[in-house]
TORKOL-4160 file (C-alpha; in steps of 0.2 Angstrom, whole numbers, padded with zeros to 4 digits, m for minus):
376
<pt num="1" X="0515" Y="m0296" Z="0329"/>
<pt num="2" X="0531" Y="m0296" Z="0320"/>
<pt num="3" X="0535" Y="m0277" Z="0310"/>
<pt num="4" X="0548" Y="m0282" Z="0302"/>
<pt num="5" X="0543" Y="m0299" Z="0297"/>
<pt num="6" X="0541" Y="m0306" Z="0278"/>
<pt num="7" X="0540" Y="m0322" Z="0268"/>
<pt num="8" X="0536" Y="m0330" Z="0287"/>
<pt num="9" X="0529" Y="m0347" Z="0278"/>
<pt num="10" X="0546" Y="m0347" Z="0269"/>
<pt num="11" X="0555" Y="m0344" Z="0285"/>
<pt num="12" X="0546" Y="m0358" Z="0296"/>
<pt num="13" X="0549" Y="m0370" Z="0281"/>
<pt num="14" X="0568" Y="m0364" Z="0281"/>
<pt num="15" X="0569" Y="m0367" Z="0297"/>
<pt num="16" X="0561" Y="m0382" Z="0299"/>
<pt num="17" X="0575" Y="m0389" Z="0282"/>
<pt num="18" X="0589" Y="m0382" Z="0294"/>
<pt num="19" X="0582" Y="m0393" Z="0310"/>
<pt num="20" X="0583" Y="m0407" Z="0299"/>
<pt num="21" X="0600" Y="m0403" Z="0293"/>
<pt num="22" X="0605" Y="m0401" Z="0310"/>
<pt num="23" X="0599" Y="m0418" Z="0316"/>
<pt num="24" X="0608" Y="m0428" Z="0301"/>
<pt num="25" X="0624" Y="m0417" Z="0306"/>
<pt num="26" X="0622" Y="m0428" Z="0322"/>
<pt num="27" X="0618" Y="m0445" Z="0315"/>
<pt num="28" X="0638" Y="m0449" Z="0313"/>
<pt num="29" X="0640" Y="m0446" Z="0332"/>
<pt num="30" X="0625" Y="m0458" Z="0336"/>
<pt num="31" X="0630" Y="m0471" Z="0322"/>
<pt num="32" X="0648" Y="m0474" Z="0321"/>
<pt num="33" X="0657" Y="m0482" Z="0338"/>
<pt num="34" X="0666" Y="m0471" Z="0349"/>
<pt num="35" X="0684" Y="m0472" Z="0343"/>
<pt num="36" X="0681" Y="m0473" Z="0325"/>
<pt num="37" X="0672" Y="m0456" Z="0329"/>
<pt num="38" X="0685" Y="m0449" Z="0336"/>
<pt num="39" X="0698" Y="m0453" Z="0324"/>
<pt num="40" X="0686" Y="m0446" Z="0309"/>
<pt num="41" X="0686" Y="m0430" Z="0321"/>
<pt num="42" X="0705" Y="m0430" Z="0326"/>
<pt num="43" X="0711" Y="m0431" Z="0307"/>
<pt num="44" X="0698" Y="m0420" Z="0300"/>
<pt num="45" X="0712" Y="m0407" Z="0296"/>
<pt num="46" X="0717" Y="m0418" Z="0284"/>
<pt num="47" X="0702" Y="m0414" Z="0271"/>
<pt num="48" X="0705" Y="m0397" Z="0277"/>
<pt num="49" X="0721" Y="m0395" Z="0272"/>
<pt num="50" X="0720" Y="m0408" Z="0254"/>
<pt num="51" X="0705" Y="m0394" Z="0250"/>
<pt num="52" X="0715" Y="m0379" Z="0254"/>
<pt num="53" X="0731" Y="m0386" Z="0242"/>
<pt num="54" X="0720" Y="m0391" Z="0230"/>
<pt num="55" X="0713" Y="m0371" Z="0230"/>
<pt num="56" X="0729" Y="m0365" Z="0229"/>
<pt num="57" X="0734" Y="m0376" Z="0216"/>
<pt num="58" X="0718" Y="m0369" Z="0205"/>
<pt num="59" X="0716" Y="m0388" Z="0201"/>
<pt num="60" X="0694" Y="m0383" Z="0197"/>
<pt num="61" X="0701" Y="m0372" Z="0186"/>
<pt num="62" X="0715" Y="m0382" Z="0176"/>
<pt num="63" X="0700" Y="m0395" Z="0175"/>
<pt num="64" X="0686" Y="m0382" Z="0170"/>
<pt num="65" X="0671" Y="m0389" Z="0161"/>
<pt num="66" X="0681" Y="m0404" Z="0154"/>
<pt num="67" X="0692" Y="m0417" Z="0160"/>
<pt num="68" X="0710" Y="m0422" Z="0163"/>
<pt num="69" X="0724" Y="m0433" Z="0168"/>
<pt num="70" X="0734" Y="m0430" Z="0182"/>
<pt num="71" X="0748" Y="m0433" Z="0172"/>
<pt num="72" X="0742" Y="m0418" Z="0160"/>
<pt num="73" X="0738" Y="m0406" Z="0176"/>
<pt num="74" X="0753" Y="m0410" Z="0183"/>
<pt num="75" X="0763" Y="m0406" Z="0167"/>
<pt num="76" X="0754" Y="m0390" Z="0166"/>
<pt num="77" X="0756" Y="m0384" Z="0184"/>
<pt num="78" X="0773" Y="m0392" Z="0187"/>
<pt num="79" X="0770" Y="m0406" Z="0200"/>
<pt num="80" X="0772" Y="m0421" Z="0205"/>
<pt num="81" X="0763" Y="m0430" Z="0197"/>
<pt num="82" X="0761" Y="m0444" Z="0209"/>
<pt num="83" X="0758" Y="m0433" Z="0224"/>
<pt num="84" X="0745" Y="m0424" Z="0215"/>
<pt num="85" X="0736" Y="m0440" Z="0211"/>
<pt num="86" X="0732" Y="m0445" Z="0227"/>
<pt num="87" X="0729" Y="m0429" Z="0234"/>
<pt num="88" X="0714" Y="m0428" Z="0221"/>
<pt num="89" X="0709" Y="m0445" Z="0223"/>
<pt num="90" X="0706" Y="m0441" Z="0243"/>
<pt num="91" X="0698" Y="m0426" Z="0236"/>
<pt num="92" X="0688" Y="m0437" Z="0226"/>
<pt num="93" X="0683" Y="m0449" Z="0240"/>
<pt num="94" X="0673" Y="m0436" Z="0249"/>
<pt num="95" X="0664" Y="m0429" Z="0231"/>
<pt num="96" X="0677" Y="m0412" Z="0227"/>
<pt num="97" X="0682" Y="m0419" Z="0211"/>
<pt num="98" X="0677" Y="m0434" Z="0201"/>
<pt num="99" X="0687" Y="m0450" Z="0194"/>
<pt num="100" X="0679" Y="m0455" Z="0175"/>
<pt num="101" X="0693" Y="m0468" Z="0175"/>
<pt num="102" X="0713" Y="m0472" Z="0181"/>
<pt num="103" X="0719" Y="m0455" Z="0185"/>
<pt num="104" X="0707" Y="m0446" Z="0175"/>
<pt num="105" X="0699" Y="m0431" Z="0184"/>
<pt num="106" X="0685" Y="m0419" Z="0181"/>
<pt num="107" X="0675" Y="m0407" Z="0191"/>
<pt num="108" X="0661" Y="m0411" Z="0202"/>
<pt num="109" X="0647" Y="m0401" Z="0207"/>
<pt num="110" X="0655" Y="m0396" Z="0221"/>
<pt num="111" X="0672" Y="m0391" Z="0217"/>
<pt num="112" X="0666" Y="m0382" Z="0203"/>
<pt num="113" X="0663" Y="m0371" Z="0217"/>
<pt num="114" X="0684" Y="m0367" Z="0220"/>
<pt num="115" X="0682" Y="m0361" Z="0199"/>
<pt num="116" X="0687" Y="m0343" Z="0197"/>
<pt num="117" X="0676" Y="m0340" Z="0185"/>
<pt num="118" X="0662" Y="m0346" Z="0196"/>
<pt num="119" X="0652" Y="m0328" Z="0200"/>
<pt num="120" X="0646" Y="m0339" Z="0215"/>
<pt num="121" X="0662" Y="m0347" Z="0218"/>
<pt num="122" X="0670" Y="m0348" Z="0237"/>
<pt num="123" X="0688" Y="m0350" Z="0235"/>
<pt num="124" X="0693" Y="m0335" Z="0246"/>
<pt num="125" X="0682" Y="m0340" Z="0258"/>
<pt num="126" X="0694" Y="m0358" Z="0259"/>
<pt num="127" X="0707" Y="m0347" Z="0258"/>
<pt num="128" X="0705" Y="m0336" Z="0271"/>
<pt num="129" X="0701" Y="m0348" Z="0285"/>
<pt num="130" X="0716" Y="m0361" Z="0279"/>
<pt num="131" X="0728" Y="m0346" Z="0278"/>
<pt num="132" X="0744" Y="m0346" Z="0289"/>
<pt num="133" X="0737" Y="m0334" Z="0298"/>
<pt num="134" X="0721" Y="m0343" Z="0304"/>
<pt num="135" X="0728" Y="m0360" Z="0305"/>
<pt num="136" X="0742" Y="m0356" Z="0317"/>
<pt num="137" X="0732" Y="m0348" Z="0332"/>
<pt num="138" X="0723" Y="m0366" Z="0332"/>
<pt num="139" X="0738" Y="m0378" Z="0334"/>
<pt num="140" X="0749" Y="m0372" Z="0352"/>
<pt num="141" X="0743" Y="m0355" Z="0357"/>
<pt num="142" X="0726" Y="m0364" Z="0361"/>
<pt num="143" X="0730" Y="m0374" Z="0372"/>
<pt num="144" X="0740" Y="m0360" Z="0383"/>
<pt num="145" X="0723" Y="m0349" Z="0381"/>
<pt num="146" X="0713" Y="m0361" Z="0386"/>
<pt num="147" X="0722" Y="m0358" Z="0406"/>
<pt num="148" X="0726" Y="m0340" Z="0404"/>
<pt num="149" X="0709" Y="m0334" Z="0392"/>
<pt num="150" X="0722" Y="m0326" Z="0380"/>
<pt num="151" X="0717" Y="m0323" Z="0360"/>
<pt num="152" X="0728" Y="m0338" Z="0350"/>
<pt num="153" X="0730" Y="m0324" Z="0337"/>
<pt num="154" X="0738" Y="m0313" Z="0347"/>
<pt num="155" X="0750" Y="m0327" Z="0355"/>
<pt num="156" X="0754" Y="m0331" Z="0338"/>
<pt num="157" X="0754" Y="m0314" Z="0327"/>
<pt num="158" X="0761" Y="m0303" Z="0341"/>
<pt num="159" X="0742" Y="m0291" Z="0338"/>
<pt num="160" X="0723" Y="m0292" Z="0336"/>
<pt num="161" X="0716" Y="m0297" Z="0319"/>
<pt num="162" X="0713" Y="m0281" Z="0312"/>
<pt num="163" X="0730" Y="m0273" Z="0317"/>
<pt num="164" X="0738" Y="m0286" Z="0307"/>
<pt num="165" X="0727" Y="m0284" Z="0291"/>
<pt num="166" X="0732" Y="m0265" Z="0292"/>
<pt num="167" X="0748" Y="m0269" Z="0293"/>
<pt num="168" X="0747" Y="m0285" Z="0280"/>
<pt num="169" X="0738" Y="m0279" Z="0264"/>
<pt num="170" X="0740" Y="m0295" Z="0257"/>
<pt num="171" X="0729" Y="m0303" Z="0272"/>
<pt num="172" X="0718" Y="m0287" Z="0272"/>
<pt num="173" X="0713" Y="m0292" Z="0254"/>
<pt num="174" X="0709" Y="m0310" Z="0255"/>
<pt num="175" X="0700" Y="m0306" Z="0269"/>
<pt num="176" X="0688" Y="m0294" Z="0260"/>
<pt num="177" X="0687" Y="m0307" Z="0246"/>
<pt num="178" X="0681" Y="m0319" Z="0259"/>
<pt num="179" X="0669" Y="m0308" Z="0267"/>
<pt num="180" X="0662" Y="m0304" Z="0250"/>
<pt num="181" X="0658" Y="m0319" Z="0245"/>
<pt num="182" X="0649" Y="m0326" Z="0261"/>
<pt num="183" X="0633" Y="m0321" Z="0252"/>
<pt num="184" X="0637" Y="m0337" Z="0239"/>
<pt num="185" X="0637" Y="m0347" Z="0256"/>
<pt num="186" X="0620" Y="m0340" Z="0261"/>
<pt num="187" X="0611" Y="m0334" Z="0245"/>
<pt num="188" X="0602" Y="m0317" Z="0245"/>
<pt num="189" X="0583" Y="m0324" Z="0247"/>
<pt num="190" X="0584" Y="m0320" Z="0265"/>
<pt num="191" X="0585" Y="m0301" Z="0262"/>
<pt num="192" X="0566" Y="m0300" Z="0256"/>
<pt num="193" X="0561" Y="m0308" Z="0273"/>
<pt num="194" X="0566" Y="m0291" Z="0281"/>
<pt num="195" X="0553" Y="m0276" Z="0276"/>
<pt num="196" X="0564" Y="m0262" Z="0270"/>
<pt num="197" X="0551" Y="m0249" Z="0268"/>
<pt num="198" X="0550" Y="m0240" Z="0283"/>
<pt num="199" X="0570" Y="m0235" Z="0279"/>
<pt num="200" X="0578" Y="m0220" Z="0266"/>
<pt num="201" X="0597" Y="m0224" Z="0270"/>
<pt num="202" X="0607" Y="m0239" Z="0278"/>
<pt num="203" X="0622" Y="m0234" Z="0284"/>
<pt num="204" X="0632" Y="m0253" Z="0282"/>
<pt num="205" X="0646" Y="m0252" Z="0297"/>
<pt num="206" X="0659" Y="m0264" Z="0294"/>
<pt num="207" X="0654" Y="m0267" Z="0276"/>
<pt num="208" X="0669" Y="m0271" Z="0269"/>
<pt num="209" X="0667" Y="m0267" Z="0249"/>
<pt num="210" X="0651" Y="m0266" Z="0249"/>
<pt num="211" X="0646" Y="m0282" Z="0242"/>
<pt num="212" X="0631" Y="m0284" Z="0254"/>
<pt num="213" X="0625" Y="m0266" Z="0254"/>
<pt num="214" X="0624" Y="m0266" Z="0235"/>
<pt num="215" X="0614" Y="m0283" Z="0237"/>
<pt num="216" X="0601" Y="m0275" Z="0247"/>
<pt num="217" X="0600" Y="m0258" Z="0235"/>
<pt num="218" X="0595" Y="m0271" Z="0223"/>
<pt num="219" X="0581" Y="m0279" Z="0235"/>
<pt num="220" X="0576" Y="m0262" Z="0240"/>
<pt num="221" X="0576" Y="m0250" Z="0225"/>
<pt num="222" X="0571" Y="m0234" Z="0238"/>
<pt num="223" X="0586" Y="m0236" Z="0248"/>
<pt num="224" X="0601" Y="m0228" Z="0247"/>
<pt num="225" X="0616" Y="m0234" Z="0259"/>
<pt num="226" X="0633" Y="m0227" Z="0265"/>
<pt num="227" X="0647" Y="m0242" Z="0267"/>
<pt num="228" X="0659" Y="m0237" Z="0283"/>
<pt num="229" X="0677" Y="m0246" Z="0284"/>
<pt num="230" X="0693" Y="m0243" Z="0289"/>
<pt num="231" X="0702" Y="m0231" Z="0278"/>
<pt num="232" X="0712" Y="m0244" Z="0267"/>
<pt num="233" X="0696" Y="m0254" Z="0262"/>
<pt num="234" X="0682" Y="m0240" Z="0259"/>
<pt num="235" X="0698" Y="m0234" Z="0246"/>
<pt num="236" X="0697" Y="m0251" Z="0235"/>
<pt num="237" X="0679" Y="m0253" Z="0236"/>
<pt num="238" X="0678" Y="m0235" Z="0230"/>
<pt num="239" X="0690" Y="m0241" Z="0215"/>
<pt num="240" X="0681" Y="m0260" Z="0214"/>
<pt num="241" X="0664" Y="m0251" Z="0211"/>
<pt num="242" X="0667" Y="m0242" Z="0202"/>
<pt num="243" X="0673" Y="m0255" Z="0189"/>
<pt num="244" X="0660" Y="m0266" Z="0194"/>
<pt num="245" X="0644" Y="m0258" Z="0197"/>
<pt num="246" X="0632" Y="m0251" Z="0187"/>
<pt num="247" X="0629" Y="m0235" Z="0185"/>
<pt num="248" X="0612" Y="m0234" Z="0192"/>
<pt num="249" X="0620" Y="m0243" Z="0208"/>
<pt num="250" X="0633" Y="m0233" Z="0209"/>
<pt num="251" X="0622" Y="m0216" Z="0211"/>
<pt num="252" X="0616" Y="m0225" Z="0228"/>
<pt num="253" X="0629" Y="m0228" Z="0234"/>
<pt num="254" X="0643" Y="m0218" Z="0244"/>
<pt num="255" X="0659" Y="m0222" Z="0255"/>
<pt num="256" X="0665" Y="m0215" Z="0270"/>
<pt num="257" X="0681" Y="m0221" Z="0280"/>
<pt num="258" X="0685" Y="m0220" Z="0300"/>
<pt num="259" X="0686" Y="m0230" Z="0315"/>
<pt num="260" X="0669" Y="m0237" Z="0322"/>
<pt num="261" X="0675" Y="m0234" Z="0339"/>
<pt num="262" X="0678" Y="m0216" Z="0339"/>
<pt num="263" X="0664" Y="m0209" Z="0326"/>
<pt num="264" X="0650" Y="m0216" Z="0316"/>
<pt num="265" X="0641" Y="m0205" Z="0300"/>
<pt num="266" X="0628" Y="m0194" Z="0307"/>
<pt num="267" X="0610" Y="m0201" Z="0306"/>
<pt num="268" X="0599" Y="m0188" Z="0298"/>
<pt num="269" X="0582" Y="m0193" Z="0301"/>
<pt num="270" X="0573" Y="m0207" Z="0308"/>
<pt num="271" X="0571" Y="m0217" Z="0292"/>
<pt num="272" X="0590" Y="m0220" Z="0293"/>
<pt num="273" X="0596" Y="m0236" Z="0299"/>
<pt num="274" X="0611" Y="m0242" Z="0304"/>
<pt num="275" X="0617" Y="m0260" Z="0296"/>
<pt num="276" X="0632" Y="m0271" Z="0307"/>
<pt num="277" X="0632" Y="m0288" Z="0298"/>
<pt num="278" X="0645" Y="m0299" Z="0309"/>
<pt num="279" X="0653" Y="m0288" Z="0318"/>
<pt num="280" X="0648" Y="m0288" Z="0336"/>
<pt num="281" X="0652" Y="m0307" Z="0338"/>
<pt num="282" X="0669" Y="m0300" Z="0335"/>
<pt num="283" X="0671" Y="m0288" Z="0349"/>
<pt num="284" X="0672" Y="m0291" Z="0367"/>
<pt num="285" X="0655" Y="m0283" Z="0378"/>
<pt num="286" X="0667" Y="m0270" Z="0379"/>
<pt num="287" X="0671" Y="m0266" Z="0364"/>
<pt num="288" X="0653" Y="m0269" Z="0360"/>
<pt num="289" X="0649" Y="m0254" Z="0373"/>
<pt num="290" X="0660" Y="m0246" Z="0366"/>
<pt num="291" X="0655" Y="m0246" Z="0349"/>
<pt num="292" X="0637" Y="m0242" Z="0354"/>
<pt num="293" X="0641" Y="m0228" Z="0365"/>
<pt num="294" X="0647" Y="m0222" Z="0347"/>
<pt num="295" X="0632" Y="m0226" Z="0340"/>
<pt num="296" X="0620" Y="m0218" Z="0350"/>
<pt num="297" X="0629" Y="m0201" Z="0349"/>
<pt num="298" X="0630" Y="m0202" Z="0329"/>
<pt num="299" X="0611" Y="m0206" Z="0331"/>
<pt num="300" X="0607" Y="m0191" Z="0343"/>
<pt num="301" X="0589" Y="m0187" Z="0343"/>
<pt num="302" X="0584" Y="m0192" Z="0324"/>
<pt num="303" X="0575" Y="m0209" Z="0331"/>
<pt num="304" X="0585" Y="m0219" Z="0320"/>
<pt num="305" X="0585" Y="m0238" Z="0321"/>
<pt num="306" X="0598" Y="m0253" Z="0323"/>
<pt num="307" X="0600" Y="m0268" Z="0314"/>
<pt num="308" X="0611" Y="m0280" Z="0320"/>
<pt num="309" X="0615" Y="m0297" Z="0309"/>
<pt num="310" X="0623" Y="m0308" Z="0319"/>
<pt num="311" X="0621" Y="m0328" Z="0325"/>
<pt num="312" X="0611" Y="m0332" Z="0342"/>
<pt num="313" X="0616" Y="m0345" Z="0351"/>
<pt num="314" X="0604" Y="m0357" Z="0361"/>
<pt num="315" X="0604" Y="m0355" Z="0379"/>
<pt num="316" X="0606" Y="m0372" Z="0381"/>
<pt num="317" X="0611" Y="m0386" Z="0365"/>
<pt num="318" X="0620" Y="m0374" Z="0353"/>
<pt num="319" X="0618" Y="m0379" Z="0337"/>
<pt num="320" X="0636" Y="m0386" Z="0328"/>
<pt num="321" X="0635" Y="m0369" Z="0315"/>
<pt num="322" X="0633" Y="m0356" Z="0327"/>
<pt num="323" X="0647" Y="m0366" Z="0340"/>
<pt num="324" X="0660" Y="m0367" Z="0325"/>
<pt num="325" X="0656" Y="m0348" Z="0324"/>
<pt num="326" X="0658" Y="m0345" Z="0341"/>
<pt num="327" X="0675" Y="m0355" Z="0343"/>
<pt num="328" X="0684" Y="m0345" Z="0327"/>
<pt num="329" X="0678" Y="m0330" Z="0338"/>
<pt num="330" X="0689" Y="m0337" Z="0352"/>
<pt num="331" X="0703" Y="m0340" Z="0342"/>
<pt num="332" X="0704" Y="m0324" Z="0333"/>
<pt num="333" X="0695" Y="m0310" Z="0343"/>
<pt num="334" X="0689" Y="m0307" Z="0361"/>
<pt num="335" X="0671" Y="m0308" Z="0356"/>
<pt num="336" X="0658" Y="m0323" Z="0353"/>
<pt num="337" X="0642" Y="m0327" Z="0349"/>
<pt num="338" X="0628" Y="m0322" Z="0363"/>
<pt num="339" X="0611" Y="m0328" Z="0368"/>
<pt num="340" X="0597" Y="m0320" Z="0368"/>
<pt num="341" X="0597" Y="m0314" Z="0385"/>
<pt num="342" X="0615" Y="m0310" Z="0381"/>
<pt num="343" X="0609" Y="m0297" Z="0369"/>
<pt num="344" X="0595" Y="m0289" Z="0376"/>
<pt num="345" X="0607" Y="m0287" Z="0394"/>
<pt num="346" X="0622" Y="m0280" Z="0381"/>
<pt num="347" X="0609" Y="m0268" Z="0372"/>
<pt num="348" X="0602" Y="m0262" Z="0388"/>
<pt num="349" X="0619" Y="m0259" Z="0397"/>
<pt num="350" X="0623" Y="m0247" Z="0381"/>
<pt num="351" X="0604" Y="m0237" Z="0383"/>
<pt num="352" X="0596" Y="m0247" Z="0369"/>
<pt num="353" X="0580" Y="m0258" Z="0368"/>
<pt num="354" X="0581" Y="m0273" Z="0361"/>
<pt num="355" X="0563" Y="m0270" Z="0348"/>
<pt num="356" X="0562" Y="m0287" Z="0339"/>
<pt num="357" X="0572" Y="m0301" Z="0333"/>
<pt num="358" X="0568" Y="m0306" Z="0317"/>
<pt num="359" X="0570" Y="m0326" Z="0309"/>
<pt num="360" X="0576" Y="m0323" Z="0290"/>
<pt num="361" X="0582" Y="m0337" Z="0279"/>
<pt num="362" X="0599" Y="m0339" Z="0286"/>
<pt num="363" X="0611" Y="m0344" Z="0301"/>
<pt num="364" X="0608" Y="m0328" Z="0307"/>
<pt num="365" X="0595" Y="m0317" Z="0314"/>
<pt num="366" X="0592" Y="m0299" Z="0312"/>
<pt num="367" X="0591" Y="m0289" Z="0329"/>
<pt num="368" X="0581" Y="m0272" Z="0327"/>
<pt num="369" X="0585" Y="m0261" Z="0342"/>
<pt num="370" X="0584" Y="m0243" Z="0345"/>
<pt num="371" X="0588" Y="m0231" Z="0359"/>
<pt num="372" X="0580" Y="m0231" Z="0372"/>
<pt num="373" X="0569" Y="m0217" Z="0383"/>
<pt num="374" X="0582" Y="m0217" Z="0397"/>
<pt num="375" X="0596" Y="m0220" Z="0386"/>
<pt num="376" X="0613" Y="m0215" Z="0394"/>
């Protein structure tokens, strides 16, 4: 019997829609011959990279709610009006953007989506992973870390990830944008198909601004929670709250700044749990020792709880999500994304018990682990 476990009806049918959606994912491979099939998957950067000008461009927004020809946009922004044209017919081919007539352009239900003003907009998310800085470890230094099981980029920044967003504020920015926004990607529903109750404080490690903490304050109105980032961010989420939260929300929640791997915020009680929403997938097991070596001594003897949010790949036949997951791991970090049996063996090795994994209405699952009796 599941203690954690809510909405299981929901979940079983969620799952069952993302099975579906997994099996049509797979109908081009079985439909379309061979070589056609490879060509729509060798050139596949090209909608990529049409998308990602497009963004930059703020093209939803020059359109907004009404529409336009690419002869006014192009007046407006400064282009060409020619190139722009066919860039946002291609766009329109695959339904970002819609053509009313010749050259005439308005938003479609999907790249309303790119619109600044959209609260449930993903545009940093496009960003992000079109950025220079992801692109590049994908083109050469992959192929070279494919035979010596390098990180591309590393090969291609000269430092991990995170060393180069403290050194590139810029990058460091657009990455929290991206991260705040993965919640527009996945909704919120899934945070009621956890039971909160049995928790007074979550201690979110890794949390960015804040955005998701603050969303499951607002699902779990007894909660309190404590976001924990590197110095730079908890310093703008402390500033971006403030300006964007309500007061209410603001009283519940607090910020504190330091380096995962070398201390953690105390736990003062067992009703304290600890919150790490993607971040094991991008360590290394030992990093993820590491890390958990940290944890269980900021834990001590309080009989506080885990919660790990991260993807689980199948043992055997991963599903295409969780294996595009597990590839920008590669590219970017020493980490990936682990099976179950990966989990419960990395969990164990670090003194914890893996309690239960819970299904909730997202890629993800949520691991609840705590330490174990003959923890190290």
């Amino acid at each position: 019997m599941s203690k954690f476990s809510r909405n299981r009806l929901r979940v079983r049918f969620f799952q069952a829609l993302a099975g579906v959606a997994t099996l049509v994912q797979k109908l081009p491979a079985r439909m379309t011959p061979p070589p056609f099939r490879l060509m729509q998957i060798g050139s596949a950067f090209w909608q990529s990279r049409a998308l990602y000008v497009a963004t930059r461009l703020g093209l939803a927004d020059v359109l907004a709610d009404g529409h336009k020809s690419t002869r006014d946009i192009a007046v407006e922004l400064q282009l060409n009006e020619d190139h722009l044209y066919r860039l946002m017919r291609m766009l329109a081919s695959i339904g970002i953007f819609e053509e009313m007539a010749p050259r005439v352009f308005r938003n479609s239900g999907t790249s309303g989506y790119l619109r600044r003003d959209n609260p449930k907009n993903v545009r940093a998310m496009i960003l992000m992973h079109n950025s220079p800085e992801m692109t590049q470890p994908w083109l050469e230094p992959l192929e070279q870390s494919m035979r010596d099981g390098g990180v591309p980029f590393i090969k291609s920044h000269g430092v991990g990830l995170f060393d180069y967003m403290d050194r590139t504020p810029e990058f460091d920015t657009l990455f929290s944008d991206a991260m705040d926004c993965v919640e527009n990607l996945t909704g919120n529903a899934y945070l009621d198909d956890f039971d909160w109750s049995a928790f007074e404080r979550v201690i979110d490690v890794g949390g960015s601004r804040g955005s998701k903490a603050a969303s499951i304050l607002k699902v779990a109105p007894a909660l309190t929670a404590v976001v924990f980032d590197r110095p730079q961010v908890i310093e703008a989420a402390r500033d971006y709250w403030q300006q964007e939260a309500a007061a209410e929300l603001v009283g519940r929640l607090d910020f504190e700044a330091g380096d995962m791997f070398e201390q953690l915020p105390a736990a003062v009680s067992g009703r304290d749990l600890y919150l790490f929403v993607a971040v094991f997938h991008g360590l290394s097991d030992e990093e993820a020792c590491s890390v958990l070596d940290t944890l269980r001594a900021a834990i001590g003897a309080t009989g506080a709880s885990v919660l790990i949010v991260d993807c689980i790949a199948n043992e055997v036949g991963i599903d295409p999500v969780t294996a595009g997951f597990d590839m920008q791991m590669l590219i970017c970090t020493r980490g990936h994304e682990r099976t179950p049996n990966e989990w419960k063996s990395l969990l164990e090795k670090s003194g914890f018990r893996l309690e239960e994994i819970v299904p909730v209405r997202t890629f993800a699952k949520f691991i609840v682990a705590r330490p174990g009796q003959d923890a190290r």
